[in-house]
C-alpha positions as CSV (number, residue, x, y, z in Angstrom):
1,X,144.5,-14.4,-80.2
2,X,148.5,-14.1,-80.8
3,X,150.1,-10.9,-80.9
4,X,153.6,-10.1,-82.4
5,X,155.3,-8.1,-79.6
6,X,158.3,-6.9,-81.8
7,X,160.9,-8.0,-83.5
8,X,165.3,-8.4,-83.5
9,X,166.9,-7.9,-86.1
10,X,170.8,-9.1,-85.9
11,X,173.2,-10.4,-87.5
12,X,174.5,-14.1,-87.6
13,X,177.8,-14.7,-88.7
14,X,179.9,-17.4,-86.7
15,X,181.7,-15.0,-85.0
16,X,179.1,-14.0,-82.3
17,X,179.1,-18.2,-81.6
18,X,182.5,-18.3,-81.1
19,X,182.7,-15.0,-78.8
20,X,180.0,-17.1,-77.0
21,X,181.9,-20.3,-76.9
22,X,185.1,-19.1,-75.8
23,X,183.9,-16.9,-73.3
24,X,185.0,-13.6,-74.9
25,X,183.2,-11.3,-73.0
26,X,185.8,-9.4,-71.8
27,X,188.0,-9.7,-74.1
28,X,188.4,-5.8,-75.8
29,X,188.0,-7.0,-79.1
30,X,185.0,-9.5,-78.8
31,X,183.3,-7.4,-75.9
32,X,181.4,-4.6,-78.5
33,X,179.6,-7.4,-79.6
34,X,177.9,-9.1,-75.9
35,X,177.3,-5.2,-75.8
36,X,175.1,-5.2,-79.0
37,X,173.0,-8.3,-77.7
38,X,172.5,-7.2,-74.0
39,X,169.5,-4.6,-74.8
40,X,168.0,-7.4,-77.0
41,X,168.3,-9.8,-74.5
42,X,167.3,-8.0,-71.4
43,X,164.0,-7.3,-73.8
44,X,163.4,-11.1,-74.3
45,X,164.2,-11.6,-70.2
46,X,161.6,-8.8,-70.0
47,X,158.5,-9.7,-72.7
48,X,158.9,-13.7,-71.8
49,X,157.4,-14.3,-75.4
50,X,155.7,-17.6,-75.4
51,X,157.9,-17.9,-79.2
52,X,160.1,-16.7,-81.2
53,X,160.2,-16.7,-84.8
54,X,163.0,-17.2,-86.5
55,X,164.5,-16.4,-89.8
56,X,167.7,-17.6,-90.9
57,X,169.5,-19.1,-94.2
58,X,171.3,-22.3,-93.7
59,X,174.9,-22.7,-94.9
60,X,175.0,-26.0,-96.8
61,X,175.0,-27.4,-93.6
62,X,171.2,-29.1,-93.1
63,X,170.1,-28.2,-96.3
64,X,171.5,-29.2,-100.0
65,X,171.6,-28.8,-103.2
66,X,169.7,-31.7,-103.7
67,X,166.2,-30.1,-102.8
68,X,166.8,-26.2,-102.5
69,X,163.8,-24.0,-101.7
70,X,163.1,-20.4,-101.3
71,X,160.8,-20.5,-97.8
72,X,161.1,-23.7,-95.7
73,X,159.2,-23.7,-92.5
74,X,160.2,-26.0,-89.8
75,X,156.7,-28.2,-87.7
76,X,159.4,-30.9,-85.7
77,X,158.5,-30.0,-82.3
78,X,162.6,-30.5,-81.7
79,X,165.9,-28.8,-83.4
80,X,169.2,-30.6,-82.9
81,X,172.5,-28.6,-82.7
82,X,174.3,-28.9,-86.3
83,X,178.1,-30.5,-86.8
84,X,179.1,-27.8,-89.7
85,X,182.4,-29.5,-89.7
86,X,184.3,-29.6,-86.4
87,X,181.4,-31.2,-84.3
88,X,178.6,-29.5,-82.6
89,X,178.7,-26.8,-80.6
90,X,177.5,-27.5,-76.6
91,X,174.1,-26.3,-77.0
92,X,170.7,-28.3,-75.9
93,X,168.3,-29.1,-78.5
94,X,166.3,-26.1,-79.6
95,X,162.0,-27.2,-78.7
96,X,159.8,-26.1,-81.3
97,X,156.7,-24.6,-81.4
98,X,154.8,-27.3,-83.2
99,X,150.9,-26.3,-83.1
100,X,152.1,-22.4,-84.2
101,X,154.5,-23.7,-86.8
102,X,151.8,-25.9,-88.4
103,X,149.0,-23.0,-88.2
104,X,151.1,-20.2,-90.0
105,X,152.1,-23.1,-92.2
106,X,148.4,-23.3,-93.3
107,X,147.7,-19.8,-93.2
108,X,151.0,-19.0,-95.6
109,X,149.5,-22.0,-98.0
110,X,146.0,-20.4,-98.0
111,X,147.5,-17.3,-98.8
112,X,149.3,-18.4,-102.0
113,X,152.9,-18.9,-100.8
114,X,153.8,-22.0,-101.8
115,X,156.0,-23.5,-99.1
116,X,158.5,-26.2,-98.3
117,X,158.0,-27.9,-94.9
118,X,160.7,-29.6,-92.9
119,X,161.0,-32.2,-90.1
120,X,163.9,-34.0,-88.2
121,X,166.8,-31.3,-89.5
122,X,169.6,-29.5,-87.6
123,X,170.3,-25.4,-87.3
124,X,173.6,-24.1,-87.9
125,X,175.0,-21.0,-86.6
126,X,172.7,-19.2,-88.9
127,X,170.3,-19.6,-85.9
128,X,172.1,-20.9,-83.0
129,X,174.7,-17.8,-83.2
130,X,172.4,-15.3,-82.4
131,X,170.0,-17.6,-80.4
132,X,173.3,-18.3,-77.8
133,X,173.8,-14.4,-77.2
134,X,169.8,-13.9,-77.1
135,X,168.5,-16.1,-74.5
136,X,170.5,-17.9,-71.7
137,X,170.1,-22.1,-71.3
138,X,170.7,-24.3,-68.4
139,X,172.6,-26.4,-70.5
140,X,169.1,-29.2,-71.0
141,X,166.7,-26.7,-72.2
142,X,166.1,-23.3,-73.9
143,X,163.8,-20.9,-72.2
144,X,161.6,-20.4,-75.3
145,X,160.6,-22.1,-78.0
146,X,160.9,-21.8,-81.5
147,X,159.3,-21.5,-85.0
148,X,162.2,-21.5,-87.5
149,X,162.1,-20.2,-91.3
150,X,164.7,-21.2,-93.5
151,X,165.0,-18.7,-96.7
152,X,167.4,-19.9,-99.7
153,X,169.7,-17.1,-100.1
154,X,172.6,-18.9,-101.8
155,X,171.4,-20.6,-104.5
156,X,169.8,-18.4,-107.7
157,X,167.5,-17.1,-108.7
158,X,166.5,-15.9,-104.7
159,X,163.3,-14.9,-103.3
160,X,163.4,-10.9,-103.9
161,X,163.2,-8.0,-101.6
162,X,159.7,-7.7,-102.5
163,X,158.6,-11.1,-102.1
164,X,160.0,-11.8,-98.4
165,X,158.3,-8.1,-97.7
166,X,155.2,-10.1,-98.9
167,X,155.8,-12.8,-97.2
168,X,156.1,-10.8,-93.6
169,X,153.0,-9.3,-94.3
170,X,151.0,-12.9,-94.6
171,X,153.1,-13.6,-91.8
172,X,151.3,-10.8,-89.8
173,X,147.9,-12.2,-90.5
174,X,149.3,-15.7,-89.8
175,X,150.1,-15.2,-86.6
176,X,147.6,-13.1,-85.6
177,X,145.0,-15.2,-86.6
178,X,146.6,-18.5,-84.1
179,X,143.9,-18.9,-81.9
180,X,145.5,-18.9,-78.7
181,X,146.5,-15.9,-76.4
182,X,150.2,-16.1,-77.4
183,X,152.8,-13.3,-77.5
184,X,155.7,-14.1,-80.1
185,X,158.8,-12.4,-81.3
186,X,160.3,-12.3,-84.4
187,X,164.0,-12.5,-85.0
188,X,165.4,-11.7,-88.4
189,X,168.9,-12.6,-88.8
190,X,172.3,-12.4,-91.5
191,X,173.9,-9.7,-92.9
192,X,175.2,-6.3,-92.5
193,X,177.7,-6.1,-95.1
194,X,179.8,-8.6,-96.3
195,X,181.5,-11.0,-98.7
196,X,183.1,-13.8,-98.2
197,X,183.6,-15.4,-101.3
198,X,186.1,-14.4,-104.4
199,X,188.2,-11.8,-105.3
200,X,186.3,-9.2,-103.6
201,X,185.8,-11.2,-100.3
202,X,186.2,-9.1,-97.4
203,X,184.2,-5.9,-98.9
204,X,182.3,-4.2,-95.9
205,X,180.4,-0.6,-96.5
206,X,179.7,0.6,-93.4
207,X,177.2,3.5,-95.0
208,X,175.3,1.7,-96.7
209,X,174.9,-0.2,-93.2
210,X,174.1,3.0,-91.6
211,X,171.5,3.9,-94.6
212,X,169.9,0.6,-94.3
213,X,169.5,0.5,-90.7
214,X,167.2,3.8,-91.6
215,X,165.4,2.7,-94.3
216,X,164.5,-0.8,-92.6
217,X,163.1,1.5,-89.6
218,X,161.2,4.5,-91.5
219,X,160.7,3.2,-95.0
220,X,161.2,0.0,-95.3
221,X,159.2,-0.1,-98.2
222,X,161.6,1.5,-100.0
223,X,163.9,-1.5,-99.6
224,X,161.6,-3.7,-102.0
225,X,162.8,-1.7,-104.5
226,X,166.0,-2.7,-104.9
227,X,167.2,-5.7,-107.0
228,X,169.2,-9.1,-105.6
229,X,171.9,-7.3,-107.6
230,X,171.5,-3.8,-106.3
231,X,172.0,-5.4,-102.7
232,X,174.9,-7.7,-103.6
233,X,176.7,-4.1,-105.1
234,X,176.2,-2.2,-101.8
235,X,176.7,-4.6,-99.3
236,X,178.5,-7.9,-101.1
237,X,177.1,-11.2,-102.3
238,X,176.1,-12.6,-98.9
239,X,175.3,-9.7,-97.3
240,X,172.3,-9.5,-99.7
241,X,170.7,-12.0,-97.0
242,X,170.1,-9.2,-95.3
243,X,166.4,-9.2,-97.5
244,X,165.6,-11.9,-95.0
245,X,165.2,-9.0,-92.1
246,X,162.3,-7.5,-94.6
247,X,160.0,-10.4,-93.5
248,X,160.1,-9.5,-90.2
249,X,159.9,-5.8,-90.9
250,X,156.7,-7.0,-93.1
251,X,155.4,-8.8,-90.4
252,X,155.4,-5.7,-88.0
253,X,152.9,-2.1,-87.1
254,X,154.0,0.8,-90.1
255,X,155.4,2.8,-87.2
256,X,157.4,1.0,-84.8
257,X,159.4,2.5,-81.6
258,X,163.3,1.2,-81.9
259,X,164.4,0.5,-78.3
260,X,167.9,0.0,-79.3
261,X,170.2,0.0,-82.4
262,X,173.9,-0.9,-82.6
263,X,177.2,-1.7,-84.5
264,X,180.7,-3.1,-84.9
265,X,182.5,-4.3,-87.6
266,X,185.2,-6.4,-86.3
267,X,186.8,-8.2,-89.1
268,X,184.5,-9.7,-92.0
269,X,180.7,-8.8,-91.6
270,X,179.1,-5.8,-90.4
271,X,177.5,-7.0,-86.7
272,X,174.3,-5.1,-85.9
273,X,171.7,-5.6,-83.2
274,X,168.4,-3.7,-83.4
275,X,165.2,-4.2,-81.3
276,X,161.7,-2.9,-82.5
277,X,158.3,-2.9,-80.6
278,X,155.2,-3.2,-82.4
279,X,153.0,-0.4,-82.2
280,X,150.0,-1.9,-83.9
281,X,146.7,-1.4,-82.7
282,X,143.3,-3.8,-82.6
283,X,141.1,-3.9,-85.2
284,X,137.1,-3.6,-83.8
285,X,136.6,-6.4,-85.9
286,X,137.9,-9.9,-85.3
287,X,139.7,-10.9,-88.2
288,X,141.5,-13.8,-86.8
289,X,138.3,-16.1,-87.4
290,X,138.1,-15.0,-90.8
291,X,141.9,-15.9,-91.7
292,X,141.1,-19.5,-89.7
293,X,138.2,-20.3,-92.3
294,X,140.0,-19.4,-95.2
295,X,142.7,-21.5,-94.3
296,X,140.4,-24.2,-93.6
297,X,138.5,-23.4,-96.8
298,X,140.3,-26.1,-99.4
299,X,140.1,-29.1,-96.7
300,X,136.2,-28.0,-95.6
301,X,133.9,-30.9,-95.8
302,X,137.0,-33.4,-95.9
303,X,136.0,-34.6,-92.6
304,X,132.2,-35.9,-93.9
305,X,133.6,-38.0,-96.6
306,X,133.9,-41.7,-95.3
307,X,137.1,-43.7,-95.5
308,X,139.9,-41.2,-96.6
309,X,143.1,-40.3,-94.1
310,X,144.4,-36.4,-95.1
311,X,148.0,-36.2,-94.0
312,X,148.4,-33.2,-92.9
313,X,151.2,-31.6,-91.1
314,X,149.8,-32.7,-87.5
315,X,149.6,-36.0,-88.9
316,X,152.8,-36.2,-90.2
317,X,154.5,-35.0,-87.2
318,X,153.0,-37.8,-85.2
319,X,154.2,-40.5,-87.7
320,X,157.4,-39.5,-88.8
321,X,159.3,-42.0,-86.4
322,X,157.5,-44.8,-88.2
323,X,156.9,-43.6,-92.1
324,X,161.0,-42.5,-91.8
325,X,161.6,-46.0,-90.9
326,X,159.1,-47.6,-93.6
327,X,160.4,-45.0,-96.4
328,X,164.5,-46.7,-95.3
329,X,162.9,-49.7,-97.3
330,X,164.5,-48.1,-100.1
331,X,168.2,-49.0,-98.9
332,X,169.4,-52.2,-99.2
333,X,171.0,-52.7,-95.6
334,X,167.9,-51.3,-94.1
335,X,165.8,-53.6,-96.1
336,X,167.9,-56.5,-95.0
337,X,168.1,-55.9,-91.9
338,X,164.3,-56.0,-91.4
339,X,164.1,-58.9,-93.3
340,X,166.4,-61.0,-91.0
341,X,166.3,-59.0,-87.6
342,X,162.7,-57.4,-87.2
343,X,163.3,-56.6,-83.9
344,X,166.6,-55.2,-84.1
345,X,165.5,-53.0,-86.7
346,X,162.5,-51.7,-85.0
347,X,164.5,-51.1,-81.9
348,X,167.7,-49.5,-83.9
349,X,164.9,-47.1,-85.2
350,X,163.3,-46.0,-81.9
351,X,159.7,-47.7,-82.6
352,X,156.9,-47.7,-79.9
353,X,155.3,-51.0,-79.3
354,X,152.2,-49.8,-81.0
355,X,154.5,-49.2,-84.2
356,X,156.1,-52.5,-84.2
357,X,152.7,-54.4,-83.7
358,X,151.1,-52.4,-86.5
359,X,154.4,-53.6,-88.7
360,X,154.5,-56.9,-87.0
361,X,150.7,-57.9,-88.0
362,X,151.4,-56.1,-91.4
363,X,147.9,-54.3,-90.2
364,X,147.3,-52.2,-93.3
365,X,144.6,-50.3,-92.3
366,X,145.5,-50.1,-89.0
367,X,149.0,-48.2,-90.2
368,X,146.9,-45.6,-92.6
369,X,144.7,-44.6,-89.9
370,X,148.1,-44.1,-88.0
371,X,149.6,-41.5,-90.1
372,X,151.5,-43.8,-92.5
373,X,151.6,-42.6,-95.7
374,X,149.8,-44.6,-98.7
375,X,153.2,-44.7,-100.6
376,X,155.0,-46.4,-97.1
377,X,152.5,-49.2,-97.3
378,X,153.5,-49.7,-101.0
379,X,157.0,-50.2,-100.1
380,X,156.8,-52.5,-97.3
381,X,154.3,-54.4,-99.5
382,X,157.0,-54.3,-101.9
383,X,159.5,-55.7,-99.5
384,X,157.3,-58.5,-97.9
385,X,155.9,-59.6,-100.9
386,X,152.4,-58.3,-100.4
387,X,151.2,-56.5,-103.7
388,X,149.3,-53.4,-103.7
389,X,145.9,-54.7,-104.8
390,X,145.9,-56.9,-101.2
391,X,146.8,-53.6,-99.6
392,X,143.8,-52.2,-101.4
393,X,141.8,-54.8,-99.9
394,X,142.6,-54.5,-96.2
395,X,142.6,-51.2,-96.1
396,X,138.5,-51.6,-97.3
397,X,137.9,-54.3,-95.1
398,X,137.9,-57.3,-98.0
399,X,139.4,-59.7,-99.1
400,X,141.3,-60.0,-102.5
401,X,138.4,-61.7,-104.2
402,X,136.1,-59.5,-102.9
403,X,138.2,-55.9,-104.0
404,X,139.5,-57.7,-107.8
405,X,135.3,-58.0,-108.4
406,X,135.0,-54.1,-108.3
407,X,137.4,-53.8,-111.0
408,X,137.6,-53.9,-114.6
409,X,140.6,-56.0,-115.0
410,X,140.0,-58.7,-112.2
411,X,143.1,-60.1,-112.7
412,X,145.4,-57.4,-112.8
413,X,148.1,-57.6,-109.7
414,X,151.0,-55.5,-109.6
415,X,154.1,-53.8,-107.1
416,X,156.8,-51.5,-107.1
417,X,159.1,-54.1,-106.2
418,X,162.3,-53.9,-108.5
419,X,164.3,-56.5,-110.6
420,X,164.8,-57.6,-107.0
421,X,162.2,-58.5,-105.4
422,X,159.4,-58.7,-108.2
423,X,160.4,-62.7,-108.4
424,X,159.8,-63.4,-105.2
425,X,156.3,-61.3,-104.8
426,X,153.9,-64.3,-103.1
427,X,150.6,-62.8,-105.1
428,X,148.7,-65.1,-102.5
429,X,149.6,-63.4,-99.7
430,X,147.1,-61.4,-97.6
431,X,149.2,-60.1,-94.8
């Protein structure tokens, strides 16, 4: 089974990316903080964990107010580098850890937290910061791969101290419970202290630092009880992020041995690196199986009943390539340019041959069975002038005739096509 080995907690501000970027190392001011990582990154050199998880907050950078959410876990089994305004940094693509990120996905929903799931995004410095002083690249590839967990920390009402303590402990049994012999390391990042927003932007206090750095070790139980408000007094509005680090503390042994602990405030945030090594010990009992059939429980049995397609996270990893090109049916352009220029379109949007056949012979079962969401089909139905009821059909191997006789209202035909396109819907199509 996996085992957590440990876990860094550190902070993320830009600063350490820049130190990194501009080669800062000896530079006397930017040197105390290559210092800090080098014990956390000797570990990682050391342990060789086969993944690290990652906690972070985005900074309005992947992630909008459009859809904001309190725990988003990332399944893509790739991370682009993030333009947060002057273009990316020169970092390779982060790989993901795909098959780990889907199981603890599973186990967190069987366990009642009700997550947000993401595909296809970026990661800002509130990952890639510490990440570049953590692990060395050859300029292609990372040496590890990654689960990340994006917490909303700027938007309130929060997640509270309490909850992401919660939250590490179902991370525990989450990981744990992935059935293959896997060692993985969790990284908690953001804070110390700061503030960077207002009148009272620049506020630092490095004892409560120093007090938190000993209460996250010894009792960090005693953390949950503070209040989002309680935090933001001690240690400034965005320095209350630092509740983040309490899902990793959550996820680790009660007692663990601190290999290495350090600090520096140069300017705006409080910097500090700390490494922790699990000291848990095996249960005589296998729990993991246990945790894998309650996660399973809800979708038990799915697999016996004939003729229905779950889309599930593996599923929808697969297909993303061709249900993001399907779901661009909603913008004009897009829509036009399928319309006129198939092939351009399909090519423009990275499409495998067996993708562009399936869309080609308007195959609607064939695309279900694929990974293509129901509500996909609907649109390109919409689109090509194919209503739903013929999709109906196909996808049960009849024809129209044959599906409108199992319904009440024989007759009854219909689309989601718009003022647009409802006109010119062919209802005599079949493909």
């Amino acid at each position: 089974m996996a085992r957590i080995i440990g876990g860094i907690a550190c902070s993320h501000t830009p600063t350490i990316g820049f130190a990194v970027d501009a080669d800062k190392r000896k530079d006397p001011v930017w040197a105390p903080i290559f210092e800090g990582f080098e014990p956390a990154r000797r570990w990682l050199q050391e342990k060789k964990p086969d993944a690290l998880f990652m906690i972070f907050n985005d900074h309005v950078t992947s992630f909008f107010f459009d859809h904001y959410s309190a725990f988003t876990l990332g399944i893509d089994g790739e991370y682009g580098v993030a333009d947060e305004g002057g273009g990316p940094r020169d970092l390779p693509a982060v790989k993901g850890h795909a098959a780990l990120a889907q199981h603890i996905g599973a186990s967190l929903m069987a366990d009642e937290f009700d997550m947000s799931f993401f595909q296809d995004k970026q990661l800002d410095h509130g990952s890639l910061s510490p990440l570049s002083m953590l692990c060395d690249h050859d300029g292609t590839a990372w040496p590890v791969p990654i689960v990340p967990l994006a917490v909303g920390v700027l938007q309130f009402p929060i997640p509270s101290a309490k909850r992401c303590w919660k939250l590490g402990q179902a991370l525990r049994t989450a990981i744990e419970s992935y059935p293959e012999d896997i060692s993985v390391a969790i990284v908690a990042t953001g804070g110390l202290s700061h503030q960077v927003s207002g009148a009272r932007a620049g506020f630092n206090n490095t004892q409560w630092d120093k007090d938190f750095l000993d209460l996250f070790e010894n009792d960090p139980e005693a953390l949950t009880r503070l209040t989002i408000a309680d935090y933001a007094a001690l240690g400034g509005v965005e320095g209350a992020e630092v509740i983040m680090w309490l899902i990793m503390r959550g996820a680790l042994s009660a007692n663990v041995k601190k290999l290495h602990e350090s600090y520096y405030l140069p300017s705006m945030t409080g910097i500090a690196v700390a490494v922790y090594e699990n000291q848990d010990r095996p249960l005589p009992v296998d729990k993991g199986a246990e945790q894998r059939a309650h996660i399973g429980r809800q979708l038990a049995g799915a697999e016996t009943i004939d003729g229905i397609h779950p889309f599930t996270h593996a599923v929808s990893v697969k297909a993303y390539r061709l249900n993001k090109f399907l779901h661009r049916l909603i913008d004009p352009e897009h829509r036009r340019r399928f319309l006129e220029e198939p092939e351009a379109a399909f090519a423009a949007a990275g499409l495998t041959e067996e993708e562009k056949d399936m869309v080609r012979r308007r195959d609607w079962d064939a695309l279900i069975r694929y990974g293509v969401i129901f509500f996909m089909l609907e649109k390109l139905g919409a689109v090509v002038g194919v209503s739903n009821l013929h999709i109906y059909a196909a996808m049960r191997g009849q024809t129209l005739e044959e599906f409108q006789a199992t319904r009440n209202a024989p007759n009854a035909l219909y689309s989601v096509a718009g003022k647009q396109g409802l006109g010119a819907i062919a209802w005599d199509k079949s493909k």
